[in-house]
C-alpha positions in Angstrom: -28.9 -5.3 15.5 -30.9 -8.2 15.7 -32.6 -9.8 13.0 -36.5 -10.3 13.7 -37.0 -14.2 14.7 -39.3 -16.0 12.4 -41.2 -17.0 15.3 -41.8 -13.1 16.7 -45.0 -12.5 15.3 -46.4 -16.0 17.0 -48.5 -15.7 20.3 -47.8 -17.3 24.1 -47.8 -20.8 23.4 -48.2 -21.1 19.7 -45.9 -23.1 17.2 -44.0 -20.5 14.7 -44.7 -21.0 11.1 -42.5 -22.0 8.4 -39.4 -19.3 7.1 -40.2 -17.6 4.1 -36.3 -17.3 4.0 -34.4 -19.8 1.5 -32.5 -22.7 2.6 -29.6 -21.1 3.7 -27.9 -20.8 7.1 -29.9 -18.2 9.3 -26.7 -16.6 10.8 -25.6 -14.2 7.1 -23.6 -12.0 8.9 -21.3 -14.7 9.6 -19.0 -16.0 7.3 -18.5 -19.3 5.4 -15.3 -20.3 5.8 -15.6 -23.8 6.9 -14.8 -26.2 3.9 -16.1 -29.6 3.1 -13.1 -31.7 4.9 -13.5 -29.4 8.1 -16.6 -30.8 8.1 -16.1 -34.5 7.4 -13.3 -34.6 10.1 -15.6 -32.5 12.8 -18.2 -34.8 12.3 -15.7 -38.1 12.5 -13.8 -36.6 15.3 -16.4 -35.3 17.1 -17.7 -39.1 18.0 -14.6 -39.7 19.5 -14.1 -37.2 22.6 -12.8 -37.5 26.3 -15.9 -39.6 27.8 -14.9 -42.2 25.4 -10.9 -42.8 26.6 -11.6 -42.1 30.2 -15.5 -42.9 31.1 -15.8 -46.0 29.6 -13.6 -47.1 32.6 -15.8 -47.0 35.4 -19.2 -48.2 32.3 -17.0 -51.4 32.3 -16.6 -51.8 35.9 -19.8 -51.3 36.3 -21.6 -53.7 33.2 -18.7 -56.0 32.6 -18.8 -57.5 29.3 -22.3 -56.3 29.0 -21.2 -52.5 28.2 -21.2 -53.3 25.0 -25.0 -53.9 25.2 -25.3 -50.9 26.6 -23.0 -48.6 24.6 -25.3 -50.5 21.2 -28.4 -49.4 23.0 -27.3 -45.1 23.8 -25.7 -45.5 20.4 -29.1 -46.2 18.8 -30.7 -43.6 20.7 -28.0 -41.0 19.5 -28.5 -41.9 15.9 -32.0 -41.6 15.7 -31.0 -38.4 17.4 -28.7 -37.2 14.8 -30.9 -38.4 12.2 -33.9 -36.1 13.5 -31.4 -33.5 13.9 -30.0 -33.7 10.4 -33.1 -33.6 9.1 -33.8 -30.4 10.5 -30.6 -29.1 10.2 -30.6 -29.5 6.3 -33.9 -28.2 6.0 -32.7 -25.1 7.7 -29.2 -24.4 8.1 -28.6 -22.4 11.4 -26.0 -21.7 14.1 -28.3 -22.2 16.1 -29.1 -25.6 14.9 -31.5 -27.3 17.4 -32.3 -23.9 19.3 -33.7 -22.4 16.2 -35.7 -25.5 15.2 -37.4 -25.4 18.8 -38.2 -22.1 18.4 -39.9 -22.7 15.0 -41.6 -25.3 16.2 -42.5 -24.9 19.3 -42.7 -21.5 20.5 -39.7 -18.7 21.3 -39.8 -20.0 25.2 -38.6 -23.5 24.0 -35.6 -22.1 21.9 -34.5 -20.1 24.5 -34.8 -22.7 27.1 -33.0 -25.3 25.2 -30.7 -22.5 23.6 -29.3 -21.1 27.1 -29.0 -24.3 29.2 -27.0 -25.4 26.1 -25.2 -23.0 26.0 -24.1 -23.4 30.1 -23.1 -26.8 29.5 -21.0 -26.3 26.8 -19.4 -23.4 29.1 -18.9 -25.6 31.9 -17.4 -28.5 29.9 -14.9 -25.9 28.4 -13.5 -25.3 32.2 -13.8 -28.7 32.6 -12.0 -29.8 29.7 -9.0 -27.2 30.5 -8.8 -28.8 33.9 -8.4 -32.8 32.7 -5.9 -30.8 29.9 -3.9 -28.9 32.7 -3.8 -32.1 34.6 -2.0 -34.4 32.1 0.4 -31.7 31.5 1.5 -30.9 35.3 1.9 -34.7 35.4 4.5 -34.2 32.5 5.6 -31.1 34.2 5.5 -31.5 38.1 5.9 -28.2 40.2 4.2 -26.1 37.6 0.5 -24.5 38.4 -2.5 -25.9 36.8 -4.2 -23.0 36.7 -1.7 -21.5 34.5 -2.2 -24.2 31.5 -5.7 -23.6 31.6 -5.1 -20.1 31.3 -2.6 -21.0 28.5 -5.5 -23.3 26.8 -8.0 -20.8 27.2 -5.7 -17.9 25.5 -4.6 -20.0 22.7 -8.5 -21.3 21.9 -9.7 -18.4 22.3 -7.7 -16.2 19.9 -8.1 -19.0 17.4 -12.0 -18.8 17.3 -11.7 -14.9 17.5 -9.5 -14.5 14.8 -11.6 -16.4 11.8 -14.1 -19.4 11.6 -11.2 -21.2 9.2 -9.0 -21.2 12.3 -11.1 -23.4 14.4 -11.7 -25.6 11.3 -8.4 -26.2 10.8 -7.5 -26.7 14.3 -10.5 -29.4 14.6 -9.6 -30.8 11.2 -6.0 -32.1 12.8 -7.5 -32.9 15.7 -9.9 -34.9 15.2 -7.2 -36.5 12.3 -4.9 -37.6 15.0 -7.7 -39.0 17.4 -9.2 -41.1 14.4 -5.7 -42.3 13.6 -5.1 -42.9 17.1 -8.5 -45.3 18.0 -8.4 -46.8 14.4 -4.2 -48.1 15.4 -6.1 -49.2 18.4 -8.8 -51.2 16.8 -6.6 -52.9 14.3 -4.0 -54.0 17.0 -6.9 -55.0 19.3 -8.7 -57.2 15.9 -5.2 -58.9 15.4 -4.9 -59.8 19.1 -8.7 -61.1 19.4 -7.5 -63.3 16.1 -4.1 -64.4 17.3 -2.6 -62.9 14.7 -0.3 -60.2 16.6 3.1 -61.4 17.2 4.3 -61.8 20.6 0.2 -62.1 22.3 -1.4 -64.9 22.4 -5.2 -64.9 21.9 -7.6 -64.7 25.0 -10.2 -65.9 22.9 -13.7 -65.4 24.7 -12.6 -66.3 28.3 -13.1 -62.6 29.2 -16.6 -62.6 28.2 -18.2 -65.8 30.0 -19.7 -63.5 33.0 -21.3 -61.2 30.6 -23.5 -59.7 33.0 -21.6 -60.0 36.5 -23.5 -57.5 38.3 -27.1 -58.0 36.7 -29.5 -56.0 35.5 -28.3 -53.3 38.1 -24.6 -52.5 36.8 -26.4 -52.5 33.1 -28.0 -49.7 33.9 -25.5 -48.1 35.5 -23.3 -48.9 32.2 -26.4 -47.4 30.2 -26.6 -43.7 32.0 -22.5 -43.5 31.6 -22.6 -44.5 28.2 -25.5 -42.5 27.3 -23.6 -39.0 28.5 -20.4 -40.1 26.5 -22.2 -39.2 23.1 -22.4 -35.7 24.2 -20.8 -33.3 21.1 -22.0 -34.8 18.3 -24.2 -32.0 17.9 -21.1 -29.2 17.0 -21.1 -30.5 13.7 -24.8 -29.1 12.8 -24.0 -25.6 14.4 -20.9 -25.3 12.5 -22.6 -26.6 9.0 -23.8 -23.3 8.8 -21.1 -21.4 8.6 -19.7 -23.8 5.3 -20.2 -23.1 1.6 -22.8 -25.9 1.4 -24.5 -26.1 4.7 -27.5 -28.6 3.4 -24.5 -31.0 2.1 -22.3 -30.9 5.1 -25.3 -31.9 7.2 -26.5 -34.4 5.0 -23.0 -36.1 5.0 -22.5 -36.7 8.4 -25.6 -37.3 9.2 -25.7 -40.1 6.8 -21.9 -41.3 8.3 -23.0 -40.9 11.9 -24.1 -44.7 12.2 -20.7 -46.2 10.8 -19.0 -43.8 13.2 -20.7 -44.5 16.1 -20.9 -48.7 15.6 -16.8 -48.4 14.8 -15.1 -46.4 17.3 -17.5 -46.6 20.3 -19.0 -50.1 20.2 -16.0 -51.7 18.9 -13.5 -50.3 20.7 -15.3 -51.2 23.9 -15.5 -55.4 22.1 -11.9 -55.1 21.6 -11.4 -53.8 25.2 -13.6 -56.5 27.1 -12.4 -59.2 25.1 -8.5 -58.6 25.5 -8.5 -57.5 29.3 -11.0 -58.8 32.3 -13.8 -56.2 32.9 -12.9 -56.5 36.9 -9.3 -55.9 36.2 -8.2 -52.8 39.0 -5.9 -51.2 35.7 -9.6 -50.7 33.4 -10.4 -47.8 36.3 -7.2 -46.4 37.6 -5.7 -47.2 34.0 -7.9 -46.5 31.8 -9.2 -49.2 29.3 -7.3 -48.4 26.4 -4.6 -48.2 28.4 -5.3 -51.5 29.9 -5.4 -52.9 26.7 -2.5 -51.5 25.2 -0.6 -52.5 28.3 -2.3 -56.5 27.5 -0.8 -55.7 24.4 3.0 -55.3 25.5 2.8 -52.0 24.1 5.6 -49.8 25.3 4.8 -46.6 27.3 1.3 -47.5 26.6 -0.1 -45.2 29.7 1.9 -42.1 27.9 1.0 -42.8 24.5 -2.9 -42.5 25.9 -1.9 -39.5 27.8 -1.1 -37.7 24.4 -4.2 -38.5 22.5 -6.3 -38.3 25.8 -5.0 -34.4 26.1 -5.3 -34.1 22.3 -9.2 -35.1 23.3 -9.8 -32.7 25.7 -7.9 -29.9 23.8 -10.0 -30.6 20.7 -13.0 -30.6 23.0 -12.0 -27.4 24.3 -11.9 -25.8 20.9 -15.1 -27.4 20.0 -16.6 -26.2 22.4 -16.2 -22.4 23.1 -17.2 -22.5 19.1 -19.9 -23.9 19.6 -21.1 -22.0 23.0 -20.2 -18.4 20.8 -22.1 -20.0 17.8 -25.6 -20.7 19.7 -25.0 -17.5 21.9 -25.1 -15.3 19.0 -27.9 -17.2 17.4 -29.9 -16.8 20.4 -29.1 -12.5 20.3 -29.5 -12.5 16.9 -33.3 -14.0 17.6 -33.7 -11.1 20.5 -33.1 -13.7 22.7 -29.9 -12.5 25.0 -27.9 -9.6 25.8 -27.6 -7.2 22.5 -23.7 -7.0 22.9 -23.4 -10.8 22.4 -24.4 -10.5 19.1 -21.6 -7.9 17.4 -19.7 -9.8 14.7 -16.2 -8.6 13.5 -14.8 -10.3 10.5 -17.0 -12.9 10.4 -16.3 -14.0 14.2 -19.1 -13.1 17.0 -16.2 -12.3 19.2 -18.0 -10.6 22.1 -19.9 -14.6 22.2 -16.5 -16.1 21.8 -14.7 -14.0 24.9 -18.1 -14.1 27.5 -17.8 -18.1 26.9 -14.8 -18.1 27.0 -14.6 -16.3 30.4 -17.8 -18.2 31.8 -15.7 -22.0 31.2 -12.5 -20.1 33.1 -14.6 -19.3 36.1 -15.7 -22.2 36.2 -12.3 -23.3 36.8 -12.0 -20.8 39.6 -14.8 -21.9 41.1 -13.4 -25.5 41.4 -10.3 -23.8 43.3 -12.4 -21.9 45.2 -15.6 -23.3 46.2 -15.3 -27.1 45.1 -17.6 -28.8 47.3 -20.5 -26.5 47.2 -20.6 -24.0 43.8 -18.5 -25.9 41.9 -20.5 -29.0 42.9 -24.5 -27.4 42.1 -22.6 -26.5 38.6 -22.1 -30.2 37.9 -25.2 -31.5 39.1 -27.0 -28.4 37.0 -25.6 -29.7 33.7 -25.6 -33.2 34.5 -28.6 -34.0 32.2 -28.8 -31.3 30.3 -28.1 -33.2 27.0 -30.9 -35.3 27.4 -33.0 -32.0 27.5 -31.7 -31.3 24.4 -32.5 -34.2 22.9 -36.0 -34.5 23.9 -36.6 -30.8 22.3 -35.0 -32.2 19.3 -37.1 -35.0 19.1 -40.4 -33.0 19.5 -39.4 -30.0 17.3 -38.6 -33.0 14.4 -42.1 -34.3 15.0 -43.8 -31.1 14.3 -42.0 -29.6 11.8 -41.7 -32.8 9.4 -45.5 -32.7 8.8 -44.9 -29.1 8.0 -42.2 -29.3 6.3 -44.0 -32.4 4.2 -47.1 -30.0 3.4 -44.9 -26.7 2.6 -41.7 -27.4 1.4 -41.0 -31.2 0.5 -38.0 -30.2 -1.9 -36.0 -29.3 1.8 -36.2 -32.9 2.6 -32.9 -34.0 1.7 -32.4 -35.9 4.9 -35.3 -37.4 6.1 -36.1 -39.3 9.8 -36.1 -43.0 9.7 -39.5 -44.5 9.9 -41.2 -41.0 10.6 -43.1 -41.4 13.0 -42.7 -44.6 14.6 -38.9 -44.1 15.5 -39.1 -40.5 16.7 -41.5 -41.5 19.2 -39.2 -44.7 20.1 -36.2 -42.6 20.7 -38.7 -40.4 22.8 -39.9 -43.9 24.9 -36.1 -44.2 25.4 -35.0 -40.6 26.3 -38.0 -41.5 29.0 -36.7 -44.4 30.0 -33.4 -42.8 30.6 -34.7 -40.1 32.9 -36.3 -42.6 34.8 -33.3 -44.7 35.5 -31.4 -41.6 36.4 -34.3 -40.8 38.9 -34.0 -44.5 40.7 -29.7 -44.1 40.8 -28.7 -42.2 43.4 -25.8 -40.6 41.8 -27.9 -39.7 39.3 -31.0 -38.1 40.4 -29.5 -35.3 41.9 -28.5 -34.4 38.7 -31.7 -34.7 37.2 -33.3 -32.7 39.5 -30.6 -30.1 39.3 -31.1 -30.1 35.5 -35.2 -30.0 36.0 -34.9 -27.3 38.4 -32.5 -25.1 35.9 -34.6 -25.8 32.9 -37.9 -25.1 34.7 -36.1 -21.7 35.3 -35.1 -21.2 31.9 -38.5 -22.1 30.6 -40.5 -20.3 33.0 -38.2 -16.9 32.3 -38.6 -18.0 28.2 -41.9 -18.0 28.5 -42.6 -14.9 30.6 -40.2 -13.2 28.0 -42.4 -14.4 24.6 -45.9 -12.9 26.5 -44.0 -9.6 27.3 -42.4 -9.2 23.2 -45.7 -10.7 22.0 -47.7 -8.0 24.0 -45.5 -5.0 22.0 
């Protein structure tokens, strides 16, 4: 049975107050059994997903040298993000991590809007994950039906986040362990290289980088909105905090890393790329650019060894993923928010949330069999910009509940925003600026208007929903 929200007793339209609860996660009838170096490696793996090995392709095709401006500028954005987030997150532990602050601070309507569309997206990305997975694989094993791998995946992740939440951290832990291995090999090769150092390359020294900006302001932009949607996932490590012996700690330490991380693998693995191989080179988009610049590199089987850590990627993302969909689905029950059933925890697990995500990311993948160009399609453009949805609700919920928190209960500042309020309301400027350059793209703005029209839904159905339980 659900637990009664802290925000229930609120009317239409006004701001929760503060849990009387202790700082502790909100989700008790799950259990604890992510340790400290779960955490650590979810946090340092998370950074590095799929968007970054196979996206930043078409960013650098599209900003030349100048996607490194542009991955600096999303990646500034993001850690003000994470910092607002952290500071929430350590204040009040929950599995439902940025759903539950928006409901505290805002209203119910608000954490159930940015709960479920969430909640979709992560769904979605599951099927898509199991898709880019399957399709690595059949190239490995030609003749043999995609569908079938991603029914494989979606078995094998599945029964690991049903059995116990130890599973999934363990399963993360290597993960993300052989990705960070994987780019940090990368990085030092690619420094050596850029120094003339590496035996058998010679150094290309800055001749890659003289037409910085070869398609102008225009292909900067472009390189902005791809970069911006490659961050997507850092959030995973704040839903699973809660579910750790030390919640506020686990938050509060990759919160704090989140910069480093971010300014290491992302912006300096897309220097090292530009530098060592021309940003108009055909092999940086049918290649990949890792792959490009393991090939500039004489590297041997270079386009197989990035096949292995790309599918390690998207198989870690898959994990990630249907954890985190269960996670803020049964946060969402548990504050009378969803479907009752959704909520039932067994050993620990909210399996019913694990299986109905589960199931939601395979039909997705059915539906891009069946209906690609039109279902399949809306579905894409739907969750196109949901994560900058997100974000802005993050952003707003930290505004209003710092002051509160500040007044009521300073000792839960352990993490605290950067420059409060003057940065807040800069990464909102930005998240503005965003969904206005995603309104003047054309392959963008369908997007955002699938994503407006979704969360208008979503709001408009939250709200209706908060009136009705507030009326009772």
């Amino acid at each position: 049975m659900p637990r009664t929200s802290p925000t229930s007793s609120t009317s239409p339209g006004q701001a929760a107050p503060p849990a009387a609860t202790p700082p502790e996660a909100d989700g008790v009838s799950l259990s604890h059994g992510l340790k400290q170096r779960h955490l650590s490696m979810i946090a340092l793996g998370g950074v590095i997903g799929a968007g970054l090995f196979v996206g930043s392709g078409s960013a650098i095709a599209a900003a030349g040298p100048s996607v490194v401006v542009a991955y600096t500028l999303s990646g500034l954005l993001v850690m003000l993000v994470m910092r607002m987030l952290g500071e929430m997150s350590a204040a009040h532990p929950s599995s439902g991590s940025f759903s539950a602050h928006a409901e505290r601070a805002i209203g119910p309507w608000a954490g159930f809007t940015a709960g479920w569309s969430f909640w979709v997206l992560l769904c979605t990305a599951v099927g898509l994950e199991g898709i880019g997975a399957a399709t690595i694989v059949t190239g490995w094993l030609p003749g043999t039906p995609a569908w079938a791998w991603v029914a494989l995946f979606m078995v094998v992740f599945c029964g690991t986040n049903l059995a116990a939440v130890k599973n999934f951290g363990e399963f993360e832990f290597w993960f993300a362990a052989l990705k960070v291995g994987a780019i940090s090999l990368f990085l030092v090769l690619g420094v050596l290289a850029v120094a003339g150092v590496l035996p058998g390359t010679d150094s290309p020294g800055a001749s890659h980088l003289t037409d910085f900006l070869p398609n102008g302001a225009e292909g900067l932009v472009i390189g902005l909105l791809a970069s911006v949607f490659a961050y997507g996932g850092l959030e995973t490590v704040t839903i699973a905090a809660a579910e750790s012996r030390d919640p506020v700690k686990g938050v509060a330490g990759a919160v704090r890393t989140a910069m480093w991380r971010i300014a290491l693998f992302y912006i300096g693995s897309m220097a090292v790329v530009v530098t060592l191989v021309p940003w108009d080179s055909p092999a940086v988009v049918e290649d990949g650019p890792y792959v490009a610049a393991l090939d500039r590199l004489g590297i041997p089987g270079a386009d197989q060894v990035m096949n292995v850590v790309i599918l390690v990627a998207l198989l870690s993302a898959m994990n990630a993923n249907i954890y985190g969909a269960s996670r803020i689905g049964y946060s969402l029950v548990e504050r009378g928010q969803g479907p009752k059933a959704l909520g039932r925890v067994s050993g620990g697990v909210p399996q019913i949330a694990v299986l109905a995500s589960s199931a939601f990311g395979f039909l997705c993948v059915l539906l891009s069999y069946w209906r690609p160009d039109d279902v399949f399609a809306w579905l894409l453009n739907t969750i196109g910009a949901v994560i900058l949805v997100v974000w802005t609700f993050i952003a707003v919920s930290q505004l209003r509940l710092r002051r509160r928190l500040e007044r009521e209960a300073p000792e839960r500042l352990t993490v605290r925003m950067w420059a409060f309020p003057w940065l807040t309301w800069a990464a909102l400027a930005g998240m503005a600026a965003v969904f206005v350059l995603m309104a003047r793209e054309p392959d963008t703005r369908v997007q955002l208007y699938s994503t407006g029209a979704m969360t208008l839904l979503l709001a408009a159905g939250g709200y209706a929903w908060q009136r009705a339980r507030a009326r009772h």
